[in-house]
RODO-2510 file (C-alpha; in nm, 4 decimals, decimal comma):
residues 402
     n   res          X          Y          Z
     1     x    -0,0960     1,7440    -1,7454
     2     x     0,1082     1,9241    -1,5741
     3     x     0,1259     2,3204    -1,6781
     4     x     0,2949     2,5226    -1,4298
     5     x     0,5513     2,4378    -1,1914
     6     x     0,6644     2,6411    -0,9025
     7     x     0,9891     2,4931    -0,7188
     8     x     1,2367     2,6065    -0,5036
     9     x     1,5007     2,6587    -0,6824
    10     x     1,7116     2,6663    -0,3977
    11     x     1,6848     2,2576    -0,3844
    12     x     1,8911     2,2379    -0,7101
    13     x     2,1437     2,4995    -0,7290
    14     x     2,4758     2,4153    -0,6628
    15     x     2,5689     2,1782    -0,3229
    16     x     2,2119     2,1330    -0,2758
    17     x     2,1222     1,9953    -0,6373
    18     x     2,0887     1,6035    -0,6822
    19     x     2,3937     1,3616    -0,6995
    20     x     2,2468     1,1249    -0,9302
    21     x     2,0477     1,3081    -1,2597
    22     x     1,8657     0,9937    -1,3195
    23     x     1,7369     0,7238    -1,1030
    24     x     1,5963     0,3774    -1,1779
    25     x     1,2581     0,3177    -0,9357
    26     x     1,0286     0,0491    -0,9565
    27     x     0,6389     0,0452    -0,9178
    28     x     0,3453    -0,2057    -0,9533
    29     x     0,0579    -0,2066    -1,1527
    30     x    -0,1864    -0,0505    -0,9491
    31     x    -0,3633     0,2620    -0,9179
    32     x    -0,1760     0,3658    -0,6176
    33     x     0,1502     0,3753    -0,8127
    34     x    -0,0385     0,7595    -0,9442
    35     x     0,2023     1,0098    -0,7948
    36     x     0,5438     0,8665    -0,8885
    37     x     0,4260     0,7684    -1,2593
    38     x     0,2770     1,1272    -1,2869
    39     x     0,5939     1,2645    -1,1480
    40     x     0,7550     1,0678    -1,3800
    41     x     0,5749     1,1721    -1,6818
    42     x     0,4495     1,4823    -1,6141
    43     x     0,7480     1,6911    -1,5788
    44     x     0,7776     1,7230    -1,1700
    45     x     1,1133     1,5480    -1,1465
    46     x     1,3212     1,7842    -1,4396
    47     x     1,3217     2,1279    -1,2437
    48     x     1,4698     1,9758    -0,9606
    49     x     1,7659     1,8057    -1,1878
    50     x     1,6273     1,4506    -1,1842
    51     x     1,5173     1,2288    -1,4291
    52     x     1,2810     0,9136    -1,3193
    53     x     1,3550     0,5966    -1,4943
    54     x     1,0877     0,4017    -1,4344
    55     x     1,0700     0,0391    -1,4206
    56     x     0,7440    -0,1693    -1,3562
    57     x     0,7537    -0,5073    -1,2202
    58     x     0,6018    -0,8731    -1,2284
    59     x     0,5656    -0,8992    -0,8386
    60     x     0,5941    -0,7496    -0,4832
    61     x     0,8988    -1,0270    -0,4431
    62     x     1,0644    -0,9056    -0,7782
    63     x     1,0075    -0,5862    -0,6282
    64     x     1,1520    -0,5937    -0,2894
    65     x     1,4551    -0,8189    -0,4160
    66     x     1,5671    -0,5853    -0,6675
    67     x     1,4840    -0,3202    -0,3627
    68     x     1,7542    -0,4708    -0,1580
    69     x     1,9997    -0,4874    -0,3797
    70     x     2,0253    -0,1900    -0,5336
    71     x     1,9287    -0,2921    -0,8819
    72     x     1,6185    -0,0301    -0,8005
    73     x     1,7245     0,3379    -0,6489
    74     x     1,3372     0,3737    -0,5309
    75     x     0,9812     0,2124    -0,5480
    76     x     0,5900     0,2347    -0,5375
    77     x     0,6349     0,0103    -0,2036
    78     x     0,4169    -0,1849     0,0370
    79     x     0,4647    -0,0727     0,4265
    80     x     0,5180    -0,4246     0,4939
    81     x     0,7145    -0,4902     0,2234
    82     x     0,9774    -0,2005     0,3861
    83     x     0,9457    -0,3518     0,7286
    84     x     0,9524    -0,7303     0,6768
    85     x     1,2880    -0,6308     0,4636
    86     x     1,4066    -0,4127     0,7796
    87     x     1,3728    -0,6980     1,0115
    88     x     1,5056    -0,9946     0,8030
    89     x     1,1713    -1,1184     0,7984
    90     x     1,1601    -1,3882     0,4703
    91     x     1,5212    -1,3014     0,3272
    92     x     1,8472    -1,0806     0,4800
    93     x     1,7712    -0,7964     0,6669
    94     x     1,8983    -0,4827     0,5455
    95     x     1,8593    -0,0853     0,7105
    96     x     1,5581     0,0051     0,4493
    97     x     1,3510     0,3707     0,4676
    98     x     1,0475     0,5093     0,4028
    99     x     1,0561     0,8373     0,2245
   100     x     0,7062     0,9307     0,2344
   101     x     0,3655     0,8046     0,2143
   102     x     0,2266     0,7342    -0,1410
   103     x    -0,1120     0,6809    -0,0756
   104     x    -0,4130     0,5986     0,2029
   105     x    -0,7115     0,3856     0,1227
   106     x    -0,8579     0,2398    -0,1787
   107     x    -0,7734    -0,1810    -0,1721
   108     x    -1,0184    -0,4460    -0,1386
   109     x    -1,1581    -0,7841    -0,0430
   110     x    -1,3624    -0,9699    -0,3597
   111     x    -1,5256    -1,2803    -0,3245
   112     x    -1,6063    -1,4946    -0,5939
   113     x    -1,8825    -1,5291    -0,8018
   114     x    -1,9531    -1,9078    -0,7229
   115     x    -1,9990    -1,7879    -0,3220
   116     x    -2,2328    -1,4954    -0,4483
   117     x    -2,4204    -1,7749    -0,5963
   118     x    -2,4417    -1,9444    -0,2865
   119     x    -2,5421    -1,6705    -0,1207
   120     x    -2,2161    -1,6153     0,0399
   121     x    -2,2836    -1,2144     0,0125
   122     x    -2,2140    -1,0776     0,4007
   123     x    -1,9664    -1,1142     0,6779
   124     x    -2,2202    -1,3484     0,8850
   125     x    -2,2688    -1,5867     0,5557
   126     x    -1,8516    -1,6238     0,5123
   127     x    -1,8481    -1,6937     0,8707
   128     x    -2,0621    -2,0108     0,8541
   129     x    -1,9581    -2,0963     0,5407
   130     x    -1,5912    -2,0922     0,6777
   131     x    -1,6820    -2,3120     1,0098
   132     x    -1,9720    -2,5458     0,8475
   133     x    -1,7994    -2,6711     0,5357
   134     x    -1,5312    -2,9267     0,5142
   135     x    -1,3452    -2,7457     0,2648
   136     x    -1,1503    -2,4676     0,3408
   137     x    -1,1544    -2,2037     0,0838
   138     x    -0,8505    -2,0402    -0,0617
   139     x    -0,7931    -1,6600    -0,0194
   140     x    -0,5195    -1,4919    -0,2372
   141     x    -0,3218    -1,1621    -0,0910
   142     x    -0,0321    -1,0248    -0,2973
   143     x     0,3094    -1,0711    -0,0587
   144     x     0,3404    -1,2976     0,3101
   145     x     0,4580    -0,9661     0,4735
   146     x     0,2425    -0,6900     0,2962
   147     x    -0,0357    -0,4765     0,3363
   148     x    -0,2908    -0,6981     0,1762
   149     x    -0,1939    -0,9956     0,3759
   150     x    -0,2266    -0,7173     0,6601
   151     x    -0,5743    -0,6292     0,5826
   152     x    -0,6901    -0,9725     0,5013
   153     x    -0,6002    -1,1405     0,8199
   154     x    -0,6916    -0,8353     1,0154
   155     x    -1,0740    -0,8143     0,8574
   156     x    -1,1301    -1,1868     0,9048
   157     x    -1,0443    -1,1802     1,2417
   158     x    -1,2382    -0,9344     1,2840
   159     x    -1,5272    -1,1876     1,1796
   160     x    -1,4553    -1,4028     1,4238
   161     x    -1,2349    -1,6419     1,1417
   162     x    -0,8931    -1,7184     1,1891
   163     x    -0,6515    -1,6073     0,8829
   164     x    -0,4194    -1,8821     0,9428
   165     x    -0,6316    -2,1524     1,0481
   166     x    -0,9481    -2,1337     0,8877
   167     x    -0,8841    -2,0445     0,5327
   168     x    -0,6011    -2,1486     0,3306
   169     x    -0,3963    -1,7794     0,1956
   170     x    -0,1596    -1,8135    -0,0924
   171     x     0,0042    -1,5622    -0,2600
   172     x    -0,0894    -1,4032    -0,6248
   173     x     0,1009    -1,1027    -0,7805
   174     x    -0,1993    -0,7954    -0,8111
   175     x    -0,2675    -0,7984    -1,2215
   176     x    -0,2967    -1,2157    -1,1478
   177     x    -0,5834    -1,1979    -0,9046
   178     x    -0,8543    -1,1545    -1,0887
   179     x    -0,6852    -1,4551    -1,3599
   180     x    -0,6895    -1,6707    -1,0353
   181     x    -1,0570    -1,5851    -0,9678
   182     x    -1,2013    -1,6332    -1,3164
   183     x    -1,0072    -2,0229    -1,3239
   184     x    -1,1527    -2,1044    -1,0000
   185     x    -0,8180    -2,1600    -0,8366
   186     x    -0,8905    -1,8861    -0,5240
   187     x    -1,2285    -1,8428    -0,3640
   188     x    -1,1541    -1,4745    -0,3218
   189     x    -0,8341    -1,1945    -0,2130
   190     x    -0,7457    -0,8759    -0,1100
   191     x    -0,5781    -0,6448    -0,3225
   192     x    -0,5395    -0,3050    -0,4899
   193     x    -0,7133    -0,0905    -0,7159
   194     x    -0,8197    -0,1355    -1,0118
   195     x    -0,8208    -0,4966    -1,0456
   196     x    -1,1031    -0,5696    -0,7355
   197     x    -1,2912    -0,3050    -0,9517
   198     x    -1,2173    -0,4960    -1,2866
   199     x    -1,3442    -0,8374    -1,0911
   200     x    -1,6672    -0,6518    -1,0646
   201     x    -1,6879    -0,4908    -1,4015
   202     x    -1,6498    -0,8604    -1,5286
   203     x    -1,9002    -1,0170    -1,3239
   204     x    -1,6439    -1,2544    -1,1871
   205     x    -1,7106    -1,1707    -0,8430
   206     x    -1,8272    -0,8778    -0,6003
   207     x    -1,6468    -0,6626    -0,2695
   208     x    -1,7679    -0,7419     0,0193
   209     x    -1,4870    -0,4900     0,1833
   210     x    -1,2638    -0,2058     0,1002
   211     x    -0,9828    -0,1714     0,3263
   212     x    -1,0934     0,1801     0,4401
   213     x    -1,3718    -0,0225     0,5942
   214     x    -1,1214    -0,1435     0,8470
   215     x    -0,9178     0,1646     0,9315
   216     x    -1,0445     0,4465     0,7366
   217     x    -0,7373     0,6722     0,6162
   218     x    -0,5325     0,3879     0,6724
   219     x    -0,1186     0,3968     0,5460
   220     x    -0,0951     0,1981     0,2747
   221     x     0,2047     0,2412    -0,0260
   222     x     0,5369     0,4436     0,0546
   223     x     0,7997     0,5594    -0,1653
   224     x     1,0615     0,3385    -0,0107
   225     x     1,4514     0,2732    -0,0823
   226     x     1,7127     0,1154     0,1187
   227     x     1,9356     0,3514     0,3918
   228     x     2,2322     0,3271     0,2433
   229     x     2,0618     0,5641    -0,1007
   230     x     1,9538     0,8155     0,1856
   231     x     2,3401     0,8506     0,3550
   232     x     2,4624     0,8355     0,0584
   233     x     2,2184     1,0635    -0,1740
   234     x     2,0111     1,2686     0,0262
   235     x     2,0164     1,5691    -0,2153
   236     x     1,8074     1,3193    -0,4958
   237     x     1,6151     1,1340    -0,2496
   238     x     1,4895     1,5144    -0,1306
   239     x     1,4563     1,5754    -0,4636
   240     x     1,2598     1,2701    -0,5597
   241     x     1,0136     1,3241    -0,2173
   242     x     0,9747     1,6769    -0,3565
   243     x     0,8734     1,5986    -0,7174
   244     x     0,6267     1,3239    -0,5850
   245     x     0,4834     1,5538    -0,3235
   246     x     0,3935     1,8141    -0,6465
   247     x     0,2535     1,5459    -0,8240
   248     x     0,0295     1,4081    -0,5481
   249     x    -0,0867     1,7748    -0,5013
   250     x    -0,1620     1,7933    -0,8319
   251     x    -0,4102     1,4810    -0,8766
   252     x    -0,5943     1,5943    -0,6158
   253     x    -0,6410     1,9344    -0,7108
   254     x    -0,9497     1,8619    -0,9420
   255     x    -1,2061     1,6119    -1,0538
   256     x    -1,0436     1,6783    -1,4064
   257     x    -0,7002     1,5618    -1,2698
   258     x    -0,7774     1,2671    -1,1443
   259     x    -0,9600     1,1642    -1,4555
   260     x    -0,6689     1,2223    -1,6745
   261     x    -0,4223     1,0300    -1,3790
   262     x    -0,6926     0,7066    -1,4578
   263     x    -0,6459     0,7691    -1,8608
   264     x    -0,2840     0,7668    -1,7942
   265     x    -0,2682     0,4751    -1,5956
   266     x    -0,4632     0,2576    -1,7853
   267     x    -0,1705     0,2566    -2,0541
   268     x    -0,0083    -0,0565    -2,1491
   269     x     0,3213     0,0738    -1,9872
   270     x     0,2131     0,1687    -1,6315
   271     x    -0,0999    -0,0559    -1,5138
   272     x    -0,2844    -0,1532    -1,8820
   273     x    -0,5960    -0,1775    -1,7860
   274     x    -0,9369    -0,0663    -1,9447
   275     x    -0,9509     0,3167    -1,7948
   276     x    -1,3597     0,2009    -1,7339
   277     x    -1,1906    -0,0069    -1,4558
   278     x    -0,9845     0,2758    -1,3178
   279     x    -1,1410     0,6004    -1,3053
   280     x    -1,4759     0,5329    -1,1148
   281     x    -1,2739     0,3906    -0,8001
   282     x    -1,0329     0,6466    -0,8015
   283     x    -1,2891     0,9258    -0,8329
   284     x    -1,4136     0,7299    -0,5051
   285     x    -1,7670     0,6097    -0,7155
   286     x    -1,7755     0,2657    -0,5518
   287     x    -2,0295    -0,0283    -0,7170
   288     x    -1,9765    -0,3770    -0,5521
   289     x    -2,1346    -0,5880    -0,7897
   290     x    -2,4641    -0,6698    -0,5325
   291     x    -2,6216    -0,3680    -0,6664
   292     x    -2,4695    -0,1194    -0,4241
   293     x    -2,3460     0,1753    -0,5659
   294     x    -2,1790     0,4864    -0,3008
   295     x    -1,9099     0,7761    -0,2943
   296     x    -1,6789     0,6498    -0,0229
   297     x    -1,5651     0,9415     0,1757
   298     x    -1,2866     0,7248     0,2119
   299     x    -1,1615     0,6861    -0,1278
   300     x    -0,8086     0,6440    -0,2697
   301     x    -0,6252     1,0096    -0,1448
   302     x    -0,2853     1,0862    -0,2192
   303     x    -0,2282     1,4134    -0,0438
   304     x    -0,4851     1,5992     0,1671
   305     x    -0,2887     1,8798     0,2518
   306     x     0,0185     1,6369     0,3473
   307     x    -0,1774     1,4012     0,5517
   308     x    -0,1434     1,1438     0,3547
   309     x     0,2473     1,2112     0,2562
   310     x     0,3985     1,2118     0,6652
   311     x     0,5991     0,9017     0,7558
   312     x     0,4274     0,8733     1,0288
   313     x     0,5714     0,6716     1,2949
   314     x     0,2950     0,4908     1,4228
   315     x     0,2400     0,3510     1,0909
   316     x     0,5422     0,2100     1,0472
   317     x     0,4760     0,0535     1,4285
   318     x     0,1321    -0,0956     1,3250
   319     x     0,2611    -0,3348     1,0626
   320     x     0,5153    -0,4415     1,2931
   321     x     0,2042    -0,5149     1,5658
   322     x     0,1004    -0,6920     1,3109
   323     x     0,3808    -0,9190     1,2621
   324     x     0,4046    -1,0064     1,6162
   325     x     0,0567    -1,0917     1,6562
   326     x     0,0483    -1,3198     1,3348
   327     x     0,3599    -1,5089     1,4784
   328     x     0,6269    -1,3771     1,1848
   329     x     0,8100    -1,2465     1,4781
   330     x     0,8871    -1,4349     1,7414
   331     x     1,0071    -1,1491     2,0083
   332     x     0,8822    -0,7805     2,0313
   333     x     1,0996    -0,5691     1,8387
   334     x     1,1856    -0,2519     1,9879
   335     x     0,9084    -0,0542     1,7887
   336     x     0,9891     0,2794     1,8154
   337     x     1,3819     0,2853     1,7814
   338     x     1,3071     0,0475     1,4535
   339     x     1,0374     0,3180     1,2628
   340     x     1,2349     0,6195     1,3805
   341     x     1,5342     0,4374     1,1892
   342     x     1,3128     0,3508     0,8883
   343     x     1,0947     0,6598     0,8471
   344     x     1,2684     0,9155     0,7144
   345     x     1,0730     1,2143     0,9039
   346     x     1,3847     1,4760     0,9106
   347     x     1,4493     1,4531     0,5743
   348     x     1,0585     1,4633     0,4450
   349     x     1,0105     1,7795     0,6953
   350     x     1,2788     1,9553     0,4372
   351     x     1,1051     1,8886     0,1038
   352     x     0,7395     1,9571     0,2244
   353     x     0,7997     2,2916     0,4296
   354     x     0,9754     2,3636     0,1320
   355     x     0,6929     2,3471    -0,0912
   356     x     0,4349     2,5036     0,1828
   357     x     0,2854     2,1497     0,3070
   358     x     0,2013     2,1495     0,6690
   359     x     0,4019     1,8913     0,8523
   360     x     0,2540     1,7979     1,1882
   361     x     0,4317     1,8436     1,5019
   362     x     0,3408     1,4988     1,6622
   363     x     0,4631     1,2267     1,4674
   364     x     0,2183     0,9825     1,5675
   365     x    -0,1678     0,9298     1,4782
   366     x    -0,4681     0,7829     1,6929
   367     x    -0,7011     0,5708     1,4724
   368     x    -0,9986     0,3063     1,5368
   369     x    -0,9972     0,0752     1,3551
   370     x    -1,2718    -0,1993     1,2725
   371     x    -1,3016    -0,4001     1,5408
   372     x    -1,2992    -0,0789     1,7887
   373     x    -0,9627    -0,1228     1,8909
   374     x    -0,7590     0,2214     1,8888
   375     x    -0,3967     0,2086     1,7447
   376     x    -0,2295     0,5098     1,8784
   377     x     0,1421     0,3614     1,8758
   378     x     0,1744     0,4029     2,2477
   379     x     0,1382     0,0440     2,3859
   380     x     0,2459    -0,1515     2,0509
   381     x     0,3399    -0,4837     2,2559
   382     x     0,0379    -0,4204     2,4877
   383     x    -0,1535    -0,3687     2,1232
   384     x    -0,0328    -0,6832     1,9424
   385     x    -0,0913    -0,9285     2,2468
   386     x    -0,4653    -0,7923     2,2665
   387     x    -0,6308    -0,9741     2,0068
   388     x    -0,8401    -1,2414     2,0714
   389     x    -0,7683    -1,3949     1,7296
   390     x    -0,3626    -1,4384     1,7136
   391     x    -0,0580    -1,6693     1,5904
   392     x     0,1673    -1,8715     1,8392
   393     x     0,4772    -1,6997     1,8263
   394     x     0,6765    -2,0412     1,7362
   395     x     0,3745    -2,1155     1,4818
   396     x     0,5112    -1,8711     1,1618
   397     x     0,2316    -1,9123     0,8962
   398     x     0,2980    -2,1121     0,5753
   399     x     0,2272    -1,9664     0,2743
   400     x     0,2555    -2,0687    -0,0741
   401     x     0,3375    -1,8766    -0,3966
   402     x     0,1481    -1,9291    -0,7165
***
């Protein structure tokens, strides 16, 4: 895939080359894991003196525990995932960092096809269905701390239904989901690509949201590891940010690229699923099983000129909102001390000027998100206590894991 390679060789000559020659770094199986398996595989890690050992894994909690200690170097890592870990939130807190962003967009909300045969096909329909019936339906997200449980809560509030009281939310590891849907034991989830696409493809149920619907260009998986590998290697973890960076540029150079990332992928070692179920979705060729079909200007994006790649601090901060608002934290943290600590922002500045990517000066972003509300990072206590639809902070939601 990969034919020409132009890197600073300045990064691996003497003091500056890597300490470790070969890392161990973990990654789910989902689309979004593209630029570290393709810098992986593809030859972007070897001219900076690194090898990528690559090790995929059953779970976001195999994941993170492994994360934290040290049997992984690195991972293909959920923001929340990095924060909950940072704050001791569901284990031992430990100083954790964010290397760089993997990815923005491109995970989604299914339903199941029982509701689309009740005619449970819009936001308006869930809504009654959710405060009419008796029974509470079960909604499946992939980790109590992560993204998906992020986006999940966040979209049905914004639908007037509360996460925590109105639904029942379990967890399911991503290549289970769509399992869980087909035996009837979840009603629907939120999850990454490509399995809400392979739900579709086998008529087991239908998207009725993608997660760029509720904050387009929205942070999603980082390249995480824990402090400690940053103080004590930052010549490899420069070099791994570097590699990744060239192989995020890369997919999104062409059409062509990203069609042979989705062959790639689909292999039985990385996410080993039917390429059919893969490619359309990352090309950004959206179908969700009602008979809508669309290009989503929103679509999966690894790069965009670096956008995509920053640590942006106000990321980190949203998740954190997040947690306060949906009681997992009981006090406000102090927001922006904890994601200057976590995002590594000096340390990406060095790898991407040195491959030419535009870093931008401010390191916070202004987005609106779906329910009009505009996360800037500025207020973040003022911003988690405005929701209408919230947590007690001395009522931390139950979850179970299945």
């Amino acid at each position: 895939m990969n034919d020409t390679l132009n890197t600073p060789l300045a990064w691996v000559n003497g003091s500056d080359g890597p300490e470790l020659g070969s890392i161990d770094v973990g990654f789910m199986a989902l689309t979004d894991s593209a630029s570290l398996i393709v810098a992986a595989t593809q030859g972007f890690a070897q001219p900076y003196g690194l090898n990528i050992n690559l090790h995929r894994q059953p779970s976001w909690t195999s994941l993170r525990d492994k994360l934290v200690n040290s049997e992984l170097h690195a991972a293909h890592s959920l923001y929340g995932l990095m924060y909950a870990a940072q704050l001791g939130i569901g284990g031992p807190a430990r100083d954790m960092a964010v290397l760089m962003g993997l990815n923005q967009n491109g995970q989604s909300i299914n339903l199941s096809s029982a509701l689309l045969k009740a005619g449970v096909i819009t936001p308006e329909a869930l809504d009654r269905r959710t405060h009419q019936s008796e029974t509470q339906l079960t909604f499946a997200q992939t980790l109590p701390t992560g993204n998906h449980a992020m986006w999940l809560y966040y979209w049905l509030a914004s639908q007037g239904i509360h996460p925590l009281e109105d639904v029942d939310s379990v967890v399911v590891p991503p290549p289970q989901m769509v399992e869980h849907l087909k035996a009837g034991r979840i009603d629907g989830f939120c999850v990454g690509e490509p399995w809400g696409a392979s739900a579709v493809s086998q008529n087991l149920g239908f998207t009725l949201a993608t997660s760029q619907a509720i904050w387009p260009d929205h942070p999603e998986k980082v390249l995480g590891c824990s402090l400690e590998f940053v103080q004590q290697y930052p010549n490899t973890a420069r070099a791994l940010v570097m590699a990744v960076l060239e192989a995020s540029r890369f997919i999104e150079q062409s059409r062509d690229n990203r069609r042979s990332t989705a062959q790639m992928l689909s292999g039985s070692e990385y996410v080993n699923a039917p390429v059919e179920h893969i490619e359309p979705r990352l090309l950004g060729e959206y179908s969700d099983g009602l008979g809508n079909h669309w290009q989503d200007p929103h679509a999966v994006s690894f790069h965009r000129q670096g956008e995509v790649n920053m640590p942006w601090l106000s990321d980190g901060m949203w998740f954190m909102t997040q947690f306060r608002r949906w009681g997992l934290l009981r006090d406000d943290p102090d927001y922006l001390a904890v994601a200057t600590r976590v995002q590594q922002l000096a340390l990406y500045r060095q790898a991407a000027e040195a491959l030419d990517i535009n870093v931008p000066a401010a390191p916070m972003r202004s987005s609106q998100l779906i329910d009009g509300k505009i996360w800037d990072g500025r207020d973040p206590a003022g911003y988690a206590r405005s929701f209408k639809l919230h947590a007690l902070a001395d009522a931390a939601p139950v979850v179970t894991e299945r």
